[in-house]
mmCIF file of the N, C-alpha and C atoms, coordinates in Angstrom:
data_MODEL
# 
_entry.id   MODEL 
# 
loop_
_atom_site.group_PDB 
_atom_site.id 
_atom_site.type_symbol 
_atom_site.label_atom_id 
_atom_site.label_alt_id 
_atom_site.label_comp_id 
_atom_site.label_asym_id 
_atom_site.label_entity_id 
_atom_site.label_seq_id 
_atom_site.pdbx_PDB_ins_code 
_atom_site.Cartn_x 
_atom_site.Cartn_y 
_atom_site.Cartn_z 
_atom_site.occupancy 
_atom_site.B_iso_or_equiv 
_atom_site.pdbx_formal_charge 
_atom_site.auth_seq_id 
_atom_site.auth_comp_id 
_atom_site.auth_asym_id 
_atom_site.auth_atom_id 
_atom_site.pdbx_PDB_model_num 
ATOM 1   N N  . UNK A 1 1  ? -15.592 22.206 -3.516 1.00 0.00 ? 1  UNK A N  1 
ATOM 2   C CA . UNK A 1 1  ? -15.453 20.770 -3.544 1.00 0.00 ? 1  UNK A CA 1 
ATOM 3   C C  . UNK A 1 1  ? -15.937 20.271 -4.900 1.00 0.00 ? 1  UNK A C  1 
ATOM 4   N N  . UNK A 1 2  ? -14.918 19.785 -5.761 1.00 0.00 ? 2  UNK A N  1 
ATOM 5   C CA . UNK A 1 2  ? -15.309 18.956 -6.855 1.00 0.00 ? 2  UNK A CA 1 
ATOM 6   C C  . UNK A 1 2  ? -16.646 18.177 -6.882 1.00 0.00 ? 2  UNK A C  1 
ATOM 7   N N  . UNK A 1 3  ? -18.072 17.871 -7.243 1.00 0.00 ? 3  UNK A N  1 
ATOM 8   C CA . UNK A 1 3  ? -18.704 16.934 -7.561 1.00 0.00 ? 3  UNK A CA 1 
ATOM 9   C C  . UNK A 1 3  ? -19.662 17.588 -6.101 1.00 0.00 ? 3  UNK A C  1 
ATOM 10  N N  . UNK A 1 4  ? -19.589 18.768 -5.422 1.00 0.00 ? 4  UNK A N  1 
ATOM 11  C CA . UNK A 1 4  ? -20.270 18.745 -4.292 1.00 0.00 ? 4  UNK A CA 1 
ATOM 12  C C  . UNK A 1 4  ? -21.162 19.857 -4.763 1.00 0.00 ? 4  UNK A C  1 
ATOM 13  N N  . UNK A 1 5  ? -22.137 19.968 -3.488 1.00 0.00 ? 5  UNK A N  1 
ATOM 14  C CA . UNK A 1 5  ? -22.773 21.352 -3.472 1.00 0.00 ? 5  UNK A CA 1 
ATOM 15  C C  . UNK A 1 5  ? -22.187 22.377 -2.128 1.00 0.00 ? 5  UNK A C  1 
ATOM 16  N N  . UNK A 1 6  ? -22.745 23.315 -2.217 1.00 0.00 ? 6  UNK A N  1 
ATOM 17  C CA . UNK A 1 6  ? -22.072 24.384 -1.425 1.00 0.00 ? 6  UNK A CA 1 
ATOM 18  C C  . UNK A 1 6  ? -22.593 24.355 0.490  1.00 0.00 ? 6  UNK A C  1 
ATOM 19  N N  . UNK A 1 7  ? -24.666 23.997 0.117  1.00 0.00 ? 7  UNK A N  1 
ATOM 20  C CA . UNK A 1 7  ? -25.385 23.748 0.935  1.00 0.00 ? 7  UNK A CA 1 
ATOM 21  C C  . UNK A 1 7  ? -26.213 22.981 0.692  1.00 0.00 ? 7  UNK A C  1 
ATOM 22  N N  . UNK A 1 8  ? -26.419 22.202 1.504  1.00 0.00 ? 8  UNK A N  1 
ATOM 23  C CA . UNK A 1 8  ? -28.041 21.839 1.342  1.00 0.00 ? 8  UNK A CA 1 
ATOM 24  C C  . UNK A 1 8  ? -28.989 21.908 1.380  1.00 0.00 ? 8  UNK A C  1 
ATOM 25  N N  . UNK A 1 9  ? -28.940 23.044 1.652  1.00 0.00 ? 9  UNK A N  1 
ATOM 26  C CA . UNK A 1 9  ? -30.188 24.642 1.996  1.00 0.00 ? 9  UNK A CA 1 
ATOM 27  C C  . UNK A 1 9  ? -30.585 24.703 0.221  1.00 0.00 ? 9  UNK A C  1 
ATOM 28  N N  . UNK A 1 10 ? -29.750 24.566 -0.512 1.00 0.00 ? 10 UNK A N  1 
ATOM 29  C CA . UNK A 1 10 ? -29.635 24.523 -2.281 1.00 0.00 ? 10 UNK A CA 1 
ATOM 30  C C  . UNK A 1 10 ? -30.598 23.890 -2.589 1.00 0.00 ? 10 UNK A C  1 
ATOM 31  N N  . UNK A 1 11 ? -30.889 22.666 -2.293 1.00 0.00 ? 11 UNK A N  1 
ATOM 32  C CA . UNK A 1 11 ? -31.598 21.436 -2.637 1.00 0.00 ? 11 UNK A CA 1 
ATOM 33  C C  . UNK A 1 11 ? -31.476 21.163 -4.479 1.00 0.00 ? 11 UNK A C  1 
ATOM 34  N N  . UNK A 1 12 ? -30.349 20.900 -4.296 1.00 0.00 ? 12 UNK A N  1 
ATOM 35  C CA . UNK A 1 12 ? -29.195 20.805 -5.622 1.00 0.00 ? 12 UNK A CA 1 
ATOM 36  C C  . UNK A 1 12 ? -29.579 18.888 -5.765 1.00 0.00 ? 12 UNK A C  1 
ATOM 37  N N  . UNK A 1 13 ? -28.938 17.967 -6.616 1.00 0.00 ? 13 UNK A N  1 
ATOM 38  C CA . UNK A 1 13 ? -28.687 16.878 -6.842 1.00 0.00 ? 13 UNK A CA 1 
ATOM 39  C C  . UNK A 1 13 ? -28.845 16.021 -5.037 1.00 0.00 ? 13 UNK A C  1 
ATOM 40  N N  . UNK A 1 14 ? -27.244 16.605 -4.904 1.00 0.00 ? 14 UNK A N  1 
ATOM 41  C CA . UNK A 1 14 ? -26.950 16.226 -3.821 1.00 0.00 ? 14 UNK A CA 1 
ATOM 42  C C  . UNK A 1 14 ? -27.796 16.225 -2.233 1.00 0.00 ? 14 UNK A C  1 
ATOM 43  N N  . UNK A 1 15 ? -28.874 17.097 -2.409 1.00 0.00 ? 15 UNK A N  1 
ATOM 44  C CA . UNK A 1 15 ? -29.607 17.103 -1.874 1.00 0.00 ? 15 UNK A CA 1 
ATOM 45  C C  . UNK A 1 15 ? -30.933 16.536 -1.944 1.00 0.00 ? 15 UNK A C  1 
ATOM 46  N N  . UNK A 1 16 ? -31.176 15.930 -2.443 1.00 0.00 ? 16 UNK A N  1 
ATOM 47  C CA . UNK A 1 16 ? -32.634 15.389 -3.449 1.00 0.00 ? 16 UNK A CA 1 
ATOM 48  C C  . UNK A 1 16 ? -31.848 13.981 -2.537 1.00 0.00 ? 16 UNK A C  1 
ATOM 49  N N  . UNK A 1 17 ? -30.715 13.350 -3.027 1.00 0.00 ? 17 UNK A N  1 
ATOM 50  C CA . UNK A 1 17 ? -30.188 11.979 -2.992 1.00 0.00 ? 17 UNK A CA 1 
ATOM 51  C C  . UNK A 1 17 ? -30.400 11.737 -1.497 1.00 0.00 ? 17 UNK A C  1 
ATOM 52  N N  . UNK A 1 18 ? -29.674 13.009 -0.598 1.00 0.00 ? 18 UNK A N  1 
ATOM 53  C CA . UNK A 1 18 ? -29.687 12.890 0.410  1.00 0.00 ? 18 UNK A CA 1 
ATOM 54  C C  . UNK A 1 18 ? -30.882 12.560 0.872  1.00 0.00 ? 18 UNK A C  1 
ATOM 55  N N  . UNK A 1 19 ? -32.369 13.172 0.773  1.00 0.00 ? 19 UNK A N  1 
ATOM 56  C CA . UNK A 1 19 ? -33.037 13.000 1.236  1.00 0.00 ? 19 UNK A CA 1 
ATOM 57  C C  . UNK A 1 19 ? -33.902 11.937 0.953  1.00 0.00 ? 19 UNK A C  1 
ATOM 58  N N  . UNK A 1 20 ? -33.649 11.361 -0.136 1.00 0.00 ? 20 UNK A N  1 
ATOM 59  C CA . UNK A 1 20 ? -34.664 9.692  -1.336 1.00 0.00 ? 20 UNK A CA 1 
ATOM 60  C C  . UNK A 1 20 ? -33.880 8.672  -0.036 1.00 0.00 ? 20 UNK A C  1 
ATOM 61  N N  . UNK A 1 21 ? -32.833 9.222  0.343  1.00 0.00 ? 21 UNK A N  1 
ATOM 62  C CA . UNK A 1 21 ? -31.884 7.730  0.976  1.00 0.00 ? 21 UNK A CA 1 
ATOM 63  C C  . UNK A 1 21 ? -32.989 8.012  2.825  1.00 0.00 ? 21 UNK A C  1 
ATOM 64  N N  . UNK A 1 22 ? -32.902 9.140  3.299  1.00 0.00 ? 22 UNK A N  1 
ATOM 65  C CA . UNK A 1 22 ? -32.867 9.424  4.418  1.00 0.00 ? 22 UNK A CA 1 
ATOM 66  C C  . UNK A 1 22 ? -34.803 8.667  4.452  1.00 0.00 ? 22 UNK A C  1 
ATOM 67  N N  . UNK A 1 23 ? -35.446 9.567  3.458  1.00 0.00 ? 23 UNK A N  1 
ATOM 68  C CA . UNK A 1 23 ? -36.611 8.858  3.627  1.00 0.00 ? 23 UNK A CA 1 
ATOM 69  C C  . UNK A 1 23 ? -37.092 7.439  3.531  1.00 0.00 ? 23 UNK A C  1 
ATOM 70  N N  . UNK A 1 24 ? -36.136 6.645  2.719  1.00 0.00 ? 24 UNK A N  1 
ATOM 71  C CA . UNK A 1 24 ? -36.136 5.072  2.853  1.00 0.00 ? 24 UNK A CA 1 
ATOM 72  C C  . UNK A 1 24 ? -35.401 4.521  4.437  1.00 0.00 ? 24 UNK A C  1 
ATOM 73  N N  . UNK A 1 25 ? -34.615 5.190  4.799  1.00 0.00 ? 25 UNK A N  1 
ATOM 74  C CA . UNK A 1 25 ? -34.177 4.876  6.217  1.00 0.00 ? 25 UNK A CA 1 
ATOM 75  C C  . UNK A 1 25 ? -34.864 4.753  7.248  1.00 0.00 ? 25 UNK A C  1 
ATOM 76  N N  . UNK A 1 26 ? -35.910 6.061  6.948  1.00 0.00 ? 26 UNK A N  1 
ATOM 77  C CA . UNK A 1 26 ? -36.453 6.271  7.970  1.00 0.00 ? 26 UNK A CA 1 
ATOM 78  C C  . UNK A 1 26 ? -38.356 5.969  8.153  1.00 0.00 ? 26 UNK A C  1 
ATOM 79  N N  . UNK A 1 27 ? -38.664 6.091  6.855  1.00 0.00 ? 27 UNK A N  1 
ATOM 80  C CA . UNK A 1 27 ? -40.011 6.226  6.588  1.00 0.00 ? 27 UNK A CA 1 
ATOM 81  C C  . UNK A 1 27 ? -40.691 5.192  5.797  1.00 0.00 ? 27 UNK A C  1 
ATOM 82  N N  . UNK A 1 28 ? -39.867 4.466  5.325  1.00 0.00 ? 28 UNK A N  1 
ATOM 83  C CA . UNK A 1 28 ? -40.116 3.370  4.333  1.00 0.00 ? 28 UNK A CA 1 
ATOM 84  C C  . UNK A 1 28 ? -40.823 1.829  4.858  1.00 0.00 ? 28 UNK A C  1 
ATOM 85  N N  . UNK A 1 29 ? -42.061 1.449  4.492  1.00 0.00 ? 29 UNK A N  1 
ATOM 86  C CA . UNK A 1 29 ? -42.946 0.433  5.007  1.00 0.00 ? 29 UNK A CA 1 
ATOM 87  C C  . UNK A 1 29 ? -42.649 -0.690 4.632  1.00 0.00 ? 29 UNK A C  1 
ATOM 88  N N  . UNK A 1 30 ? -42.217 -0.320 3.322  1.00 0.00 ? 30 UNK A N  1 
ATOM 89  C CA . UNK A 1 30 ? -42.045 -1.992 2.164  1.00 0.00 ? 30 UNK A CA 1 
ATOM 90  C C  . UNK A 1 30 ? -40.188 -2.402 2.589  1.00 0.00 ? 30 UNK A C  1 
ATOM 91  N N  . UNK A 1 31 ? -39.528 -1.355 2.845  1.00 0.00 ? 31 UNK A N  1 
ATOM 92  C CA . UNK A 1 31 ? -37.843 -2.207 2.661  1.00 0.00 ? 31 UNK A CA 1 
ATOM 93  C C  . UNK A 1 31 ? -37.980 -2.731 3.922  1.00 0.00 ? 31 UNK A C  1 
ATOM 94  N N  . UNK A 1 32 ? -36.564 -3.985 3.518  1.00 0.00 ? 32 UNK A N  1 
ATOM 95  C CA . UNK A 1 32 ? -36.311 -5.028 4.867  1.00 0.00 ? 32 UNK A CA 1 
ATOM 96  C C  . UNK A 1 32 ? -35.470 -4.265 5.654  1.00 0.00 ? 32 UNK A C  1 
ATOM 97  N N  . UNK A 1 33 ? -34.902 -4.785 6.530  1.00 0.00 ? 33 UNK A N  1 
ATOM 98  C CA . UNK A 1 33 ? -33.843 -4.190 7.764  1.00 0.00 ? 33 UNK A CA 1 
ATOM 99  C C  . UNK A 1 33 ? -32.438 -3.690 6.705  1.00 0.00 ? 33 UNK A C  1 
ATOM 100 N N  . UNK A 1 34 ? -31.988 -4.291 6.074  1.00 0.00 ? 34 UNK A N  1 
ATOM 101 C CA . UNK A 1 34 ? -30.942 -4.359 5.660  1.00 0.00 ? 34 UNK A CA 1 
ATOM 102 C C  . UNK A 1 34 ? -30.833 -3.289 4.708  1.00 0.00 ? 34 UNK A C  1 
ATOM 103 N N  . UNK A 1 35 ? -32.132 -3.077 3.840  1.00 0.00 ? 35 UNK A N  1 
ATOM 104 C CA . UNK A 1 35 ? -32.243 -2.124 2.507  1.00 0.00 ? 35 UNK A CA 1 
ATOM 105 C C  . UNK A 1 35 ? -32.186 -0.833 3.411  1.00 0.00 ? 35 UNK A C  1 
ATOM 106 N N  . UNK A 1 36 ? -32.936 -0.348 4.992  1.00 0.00 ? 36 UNK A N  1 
ATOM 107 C CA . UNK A 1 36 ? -32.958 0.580  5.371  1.00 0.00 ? 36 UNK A CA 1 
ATOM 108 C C  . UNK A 1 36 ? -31.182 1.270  6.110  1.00 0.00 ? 36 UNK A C  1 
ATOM 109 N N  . UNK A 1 37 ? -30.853 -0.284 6.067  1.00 0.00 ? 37 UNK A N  1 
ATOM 110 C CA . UNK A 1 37 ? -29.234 0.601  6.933  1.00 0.00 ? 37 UNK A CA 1 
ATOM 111 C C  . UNK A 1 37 ? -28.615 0.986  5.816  1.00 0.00 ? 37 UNK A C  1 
ATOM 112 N N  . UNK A 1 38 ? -28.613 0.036  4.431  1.00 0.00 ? 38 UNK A N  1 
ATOM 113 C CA . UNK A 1 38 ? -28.021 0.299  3.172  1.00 0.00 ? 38 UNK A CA 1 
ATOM 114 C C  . UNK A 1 38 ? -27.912 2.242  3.429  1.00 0.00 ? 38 UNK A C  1 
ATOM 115 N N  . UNK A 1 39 ? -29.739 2.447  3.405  1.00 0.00 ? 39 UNK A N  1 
ATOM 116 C CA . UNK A 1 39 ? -30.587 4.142  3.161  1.00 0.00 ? 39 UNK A CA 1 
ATOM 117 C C  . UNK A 1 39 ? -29.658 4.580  3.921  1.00 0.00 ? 39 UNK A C  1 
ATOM 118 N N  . UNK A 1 40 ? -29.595 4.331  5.082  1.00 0.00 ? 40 UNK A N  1 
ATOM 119 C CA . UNK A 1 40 ? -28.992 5.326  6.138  1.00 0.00 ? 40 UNK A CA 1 
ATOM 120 C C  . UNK A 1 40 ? -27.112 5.503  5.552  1.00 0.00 ? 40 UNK A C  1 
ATOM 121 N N  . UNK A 1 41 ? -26.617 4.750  5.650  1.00 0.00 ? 41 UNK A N  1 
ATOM 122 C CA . UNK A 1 41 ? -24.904 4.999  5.557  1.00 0.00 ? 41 UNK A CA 1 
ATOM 123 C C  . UNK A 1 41 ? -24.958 5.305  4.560  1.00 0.00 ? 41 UNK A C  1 
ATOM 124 N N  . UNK A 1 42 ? -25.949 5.317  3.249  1.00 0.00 ? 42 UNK A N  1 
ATOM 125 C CA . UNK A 1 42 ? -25.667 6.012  1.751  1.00 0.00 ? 42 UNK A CA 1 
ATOM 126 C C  . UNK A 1 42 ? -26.212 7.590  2.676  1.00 0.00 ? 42 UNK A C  1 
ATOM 127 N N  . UNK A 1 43 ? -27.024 8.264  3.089  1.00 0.00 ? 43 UNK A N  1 
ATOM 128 C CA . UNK A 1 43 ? -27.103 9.285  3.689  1.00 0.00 ? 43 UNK A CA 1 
ATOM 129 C C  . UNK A 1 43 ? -26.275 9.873  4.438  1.00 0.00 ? 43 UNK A C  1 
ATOM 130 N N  . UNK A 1 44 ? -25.395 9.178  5.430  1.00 0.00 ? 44 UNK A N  1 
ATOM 131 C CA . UNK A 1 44 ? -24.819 9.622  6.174  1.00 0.00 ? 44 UNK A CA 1 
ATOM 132 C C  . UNK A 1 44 ? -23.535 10.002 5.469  1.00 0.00 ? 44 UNK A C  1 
ATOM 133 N N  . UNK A 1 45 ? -23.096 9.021  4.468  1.00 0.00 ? 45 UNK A N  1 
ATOM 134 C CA . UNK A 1 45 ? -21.544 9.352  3.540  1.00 0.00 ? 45 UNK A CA 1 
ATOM 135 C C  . UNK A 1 45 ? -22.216 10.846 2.973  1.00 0.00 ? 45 UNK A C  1 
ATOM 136 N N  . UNK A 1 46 ? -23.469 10.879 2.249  1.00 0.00 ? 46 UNK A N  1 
ATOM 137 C CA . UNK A 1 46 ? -23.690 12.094 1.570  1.00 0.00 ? 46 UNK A CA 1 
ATOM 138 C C  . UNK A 1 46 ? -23.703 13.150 2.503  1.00 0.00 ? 46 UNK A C  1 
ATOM 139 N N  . UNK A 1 47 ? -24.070 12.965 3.489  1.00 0.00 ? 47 UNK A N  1 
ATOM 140 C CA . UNK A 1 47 ? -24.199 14.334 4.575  1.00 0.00 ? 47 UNK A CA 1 
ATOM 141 C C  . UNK A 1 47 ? -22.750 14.698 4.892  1.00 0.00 ? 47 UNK A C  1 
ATOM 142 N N  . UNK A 1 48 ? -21.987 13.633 5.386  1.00 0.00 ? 48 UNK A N  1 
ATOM 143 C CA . UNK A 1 48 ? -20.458 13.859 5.211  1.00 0.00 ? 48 UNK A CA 1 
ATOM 144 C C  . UNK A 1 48 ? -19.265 14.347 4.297  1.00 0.00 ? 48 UNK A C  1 
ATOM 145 N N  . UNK A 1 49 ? -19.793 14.145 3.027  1.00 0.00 ? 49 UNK A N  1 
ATOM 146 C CA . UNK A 1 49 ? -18.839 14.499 2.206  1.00 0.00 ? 49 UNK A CA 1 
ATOM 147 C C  . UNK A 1 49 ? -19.452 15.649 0.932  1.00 0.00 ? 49 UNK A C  1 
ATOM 148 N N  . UNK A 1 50 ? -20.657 15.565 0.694  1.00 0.00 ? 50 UNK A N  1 
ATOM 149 C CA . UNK A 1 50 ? -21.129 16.503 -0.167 1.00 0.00 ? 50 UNK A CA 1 
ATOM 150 C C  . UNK A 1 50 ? -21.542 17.848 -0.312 1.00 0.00 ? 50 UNK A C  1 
ATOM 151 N N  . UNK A 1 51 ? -21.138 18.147 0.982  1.00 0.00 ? 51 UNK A N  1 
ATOM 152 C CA . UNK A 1 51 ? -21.563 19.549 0.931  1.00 0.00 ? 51 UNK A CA 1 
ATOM 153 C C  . UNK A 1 51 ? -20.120 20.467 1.884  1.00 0.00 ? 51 UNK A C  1 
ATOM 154 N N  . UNK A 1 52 ? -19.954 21.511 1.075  1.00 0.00 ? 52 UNK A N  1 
ATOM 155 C CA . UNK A 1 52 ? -18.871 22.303 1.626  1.00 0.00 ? 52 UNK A CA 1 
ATOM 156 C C  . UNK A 1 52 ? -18.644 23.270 2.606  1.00 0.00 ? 52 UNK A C  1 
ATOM 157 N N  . UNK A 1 53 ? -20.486 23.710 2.725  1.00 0.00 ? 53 UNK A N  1 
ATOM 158 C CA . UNK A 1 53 ? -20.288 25.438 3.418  1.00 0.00 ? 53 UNK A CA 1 
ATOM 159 C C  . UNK A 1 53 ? -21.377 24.852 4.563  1.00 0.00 ? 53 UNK A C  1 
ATOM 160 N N  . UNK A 1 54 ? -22.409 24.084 4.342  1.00 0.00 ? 54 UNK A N  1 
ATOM 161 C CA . UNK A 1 54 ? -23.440 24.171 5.581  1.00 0.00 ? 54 UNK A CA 1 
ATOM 162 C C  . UNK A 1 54 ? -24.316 22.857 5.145  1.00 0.00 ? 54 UNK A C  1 
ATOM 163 N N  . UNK A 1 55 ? -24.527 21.854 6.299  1.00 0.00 ? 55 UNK A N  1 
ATOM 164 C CA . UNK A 1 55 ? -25.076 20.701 5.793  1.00 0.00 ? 55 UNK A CA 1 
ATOM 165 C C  . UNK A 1 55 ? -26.572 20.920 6.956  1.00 0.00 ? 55 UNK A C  1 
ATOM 166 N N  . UNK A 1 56 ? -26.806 21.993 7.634  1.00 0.00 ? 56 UNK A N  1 
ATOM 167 C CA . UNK A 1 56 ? -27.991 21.989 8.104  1.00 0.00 ? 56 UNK A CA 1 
ATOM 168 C C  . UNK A 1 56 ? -28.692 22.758 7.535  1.00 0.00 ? 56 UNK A C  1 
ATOM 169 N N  . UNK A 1 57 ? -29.851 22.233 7.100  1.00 0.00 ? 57 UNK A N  1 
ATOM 170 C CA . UNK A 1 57 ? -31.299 23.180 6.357  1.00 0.00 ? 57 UNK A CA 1 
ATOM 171 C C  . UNK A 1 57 ? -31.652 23.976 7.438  1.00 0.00 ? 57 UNK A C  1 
ATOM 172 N N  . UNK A 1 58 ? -32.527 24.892 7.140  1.00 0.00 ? 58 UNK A N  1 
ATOM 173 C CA . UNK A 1 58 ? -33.258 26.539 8.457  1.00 0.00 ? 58 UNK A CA 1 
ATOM 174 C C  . UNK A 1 58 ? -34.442 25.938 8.133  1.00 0.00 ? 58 UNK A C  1 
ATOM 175 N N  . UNK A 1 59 ? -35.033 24.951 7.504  1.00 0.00 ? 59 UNK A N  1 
ATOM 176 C CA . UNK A 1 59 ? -36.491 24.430 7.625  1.00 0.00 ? 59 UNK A CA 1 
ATOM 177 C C  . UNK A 1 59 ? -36.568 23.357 9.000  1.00 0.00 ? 59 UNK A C  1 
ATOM 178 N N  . UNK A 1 60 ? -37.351 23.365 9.692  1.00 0.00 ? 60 UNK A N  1 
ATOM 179 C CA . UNK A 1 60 ? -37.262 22.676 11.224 1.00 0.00 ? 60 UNK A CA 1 
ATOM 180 C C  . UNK A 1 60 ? -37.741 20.795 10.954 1.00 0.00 ? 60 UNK A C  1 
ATOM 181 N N  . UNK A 1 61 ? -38.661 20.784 9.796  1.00 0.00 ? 61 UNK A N  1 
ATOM 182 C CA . UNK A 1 61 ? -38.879 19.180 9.441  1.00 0.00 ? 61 UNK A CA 1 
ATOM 183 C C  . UNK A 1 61 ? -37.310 19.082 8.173  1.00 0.00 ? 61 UNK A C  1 
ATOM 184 N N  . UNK A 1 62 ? -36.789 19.735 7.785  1.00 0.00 ? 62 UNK A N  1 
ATOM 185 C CA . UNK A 1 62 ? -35.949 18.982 7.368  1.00 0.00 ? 62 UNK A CA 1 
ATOM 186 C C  . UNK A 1 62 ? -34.683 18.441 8.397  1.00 0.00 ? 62 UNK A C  1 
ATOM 187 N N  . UNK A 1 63 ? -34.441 20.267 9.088  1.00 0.00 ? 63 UNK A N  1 
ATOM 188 C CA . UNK A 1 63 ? -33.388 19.662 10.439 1.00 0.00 ? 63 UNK A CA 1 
ATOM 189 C C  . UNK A 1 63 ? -33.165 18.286 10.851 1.00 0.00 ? 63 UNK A C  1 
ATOM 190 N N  . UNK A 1 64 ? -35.019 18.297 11.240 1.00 0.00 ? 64 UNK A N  1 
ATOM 191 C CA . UNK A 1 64 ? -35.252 16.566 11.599 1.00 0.00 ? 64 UNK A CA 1 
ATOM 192 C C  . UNK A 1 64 ? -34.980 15.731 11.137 1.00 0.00 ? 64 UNK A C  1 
ATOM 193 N N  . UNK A 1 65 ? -34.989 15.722 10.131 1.00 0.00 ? 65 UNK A N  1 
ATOM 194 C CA . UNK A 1 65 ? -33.939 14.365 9.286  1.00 0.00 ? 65 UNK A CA 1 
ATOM 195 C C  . UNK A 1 65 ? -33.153 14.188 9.387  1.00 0.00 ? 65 UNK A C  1 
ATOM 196 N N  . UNK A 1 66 ? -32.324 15.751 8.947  1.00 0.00 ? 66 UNK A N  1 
ATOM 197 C CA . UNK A 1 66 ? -30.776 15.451 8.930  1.00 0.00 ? 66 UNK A CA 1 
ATOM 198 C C  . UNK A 1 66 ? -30.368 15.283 10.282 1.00 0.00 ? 66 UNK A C  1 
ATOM 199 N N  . UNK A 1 67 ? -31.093 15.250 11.428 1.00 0.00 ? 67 UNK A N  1 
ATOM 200 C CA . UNK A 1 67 ? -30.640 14.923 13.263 1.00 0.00 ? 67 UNK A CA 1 
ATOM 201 C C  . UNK A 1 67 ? -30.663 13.603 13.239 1.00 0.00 ? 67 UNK A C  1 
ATOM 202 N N  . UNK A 1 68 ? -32.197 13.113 12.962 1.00 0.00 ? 68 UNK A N  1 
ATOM 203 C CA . UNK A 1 68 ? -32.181 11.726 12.705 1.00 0.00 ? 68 UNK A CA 1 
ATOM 204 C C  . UNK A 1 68 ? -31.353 10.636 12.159 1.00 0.00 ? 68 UNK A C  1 
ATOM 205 N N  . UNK A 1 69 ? -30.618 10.992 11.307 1.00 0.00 ? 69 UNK A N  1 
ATOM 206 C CA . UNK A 1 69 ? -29.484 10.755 10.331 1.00 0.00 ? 69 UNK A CA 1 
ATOM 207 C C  . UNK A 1 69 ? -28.388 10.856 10.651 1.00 0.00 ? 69 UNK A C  1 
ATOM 208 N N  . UNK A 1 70 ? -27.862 11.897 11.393 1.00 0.00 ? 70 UNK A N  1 
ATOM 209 C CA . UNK A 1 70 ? -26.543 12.094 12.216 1.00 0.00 ? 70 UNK A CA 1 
ATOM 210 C C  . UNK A 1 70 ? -26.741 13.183 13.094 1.00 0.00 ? 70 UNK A C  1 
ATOM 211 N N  . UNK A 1 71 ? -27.003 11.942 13.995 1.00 0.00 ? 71 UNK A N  1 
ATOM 212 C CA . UNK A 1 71 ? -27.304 12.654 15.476 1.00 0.00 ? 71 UNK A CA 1 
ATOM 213 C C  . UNK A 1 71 ? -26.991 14.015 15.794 1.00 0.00 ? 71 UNK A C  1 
ATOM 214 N N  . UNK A 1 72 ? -27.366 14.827 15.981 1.00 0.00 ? 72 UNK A N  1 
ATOM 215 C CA . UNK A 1 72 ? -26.411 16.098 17.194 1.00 0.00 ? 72 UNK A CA 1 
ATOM 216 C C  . UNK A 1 72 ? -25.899 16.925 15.577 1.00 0.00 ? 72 UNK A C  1 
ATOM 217 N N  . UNK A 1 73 ? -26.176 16.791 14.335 1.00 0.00 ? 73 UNK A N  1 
ATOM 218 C CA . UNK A 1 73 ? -25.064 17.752 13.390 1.00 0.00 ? 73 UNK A CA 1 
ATOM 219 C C  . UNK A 1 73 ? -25.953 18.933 13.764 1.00 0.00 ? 73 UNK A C  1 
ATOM 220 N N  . UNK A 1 74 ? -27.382 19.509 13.355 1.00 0.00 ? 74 UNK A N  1 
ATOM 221 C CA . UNK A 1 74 ? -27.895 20.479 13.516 1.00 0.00 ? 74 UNK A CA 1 
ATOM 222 C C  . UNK A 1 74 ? -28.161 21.039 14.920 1.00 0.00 ? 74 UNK A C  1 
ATOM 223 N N  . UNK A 1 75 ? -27.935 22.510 15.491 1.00 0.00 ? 75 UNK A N  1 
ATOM 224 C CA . UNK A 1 75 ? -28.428 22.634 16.622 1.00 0.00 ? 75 UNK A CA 1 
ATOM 225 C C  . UNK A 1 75 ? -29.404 23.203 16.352 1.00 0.00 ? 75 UNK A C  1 
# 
């Protein structure tokens, strides 16, 4: 995939982004309602489209994010 990474197991670009967005979605004290859904659908497009071969990490607190983020992707 042009402009993608392979995994996010990589923790490449695309993975860094993914997770700056996921942690403002989810963890963030100071943003309003609105800045956090912004976090989330910029996460969720990246989880969707940026990665080619495997978008679940084998680390069990990252899993958690990316579940948190889109429900049900990791088993």
């Amino acid at each position: 995939m042009a402009g993608g990474d392979a995994t996010i197991e990589e923790m490449g670009a695309w993975a860094a982004q993914f997770y700056f967005h996921a942690w403002v979605a989810l963890f963030s004290a100071n943003a309003d309602d609105q800045t956090k859904q912004l976090a989330r659908t910029s996460a969720e497009q990246i989880i969707d489209t940026r990665f080619s071969q495997s978008k679940c990490p084998t680390d069990p607190a990252l899993k958690t994010i990316v579940n948190e983020i889109k429900k049900g992707l990791c088993p």
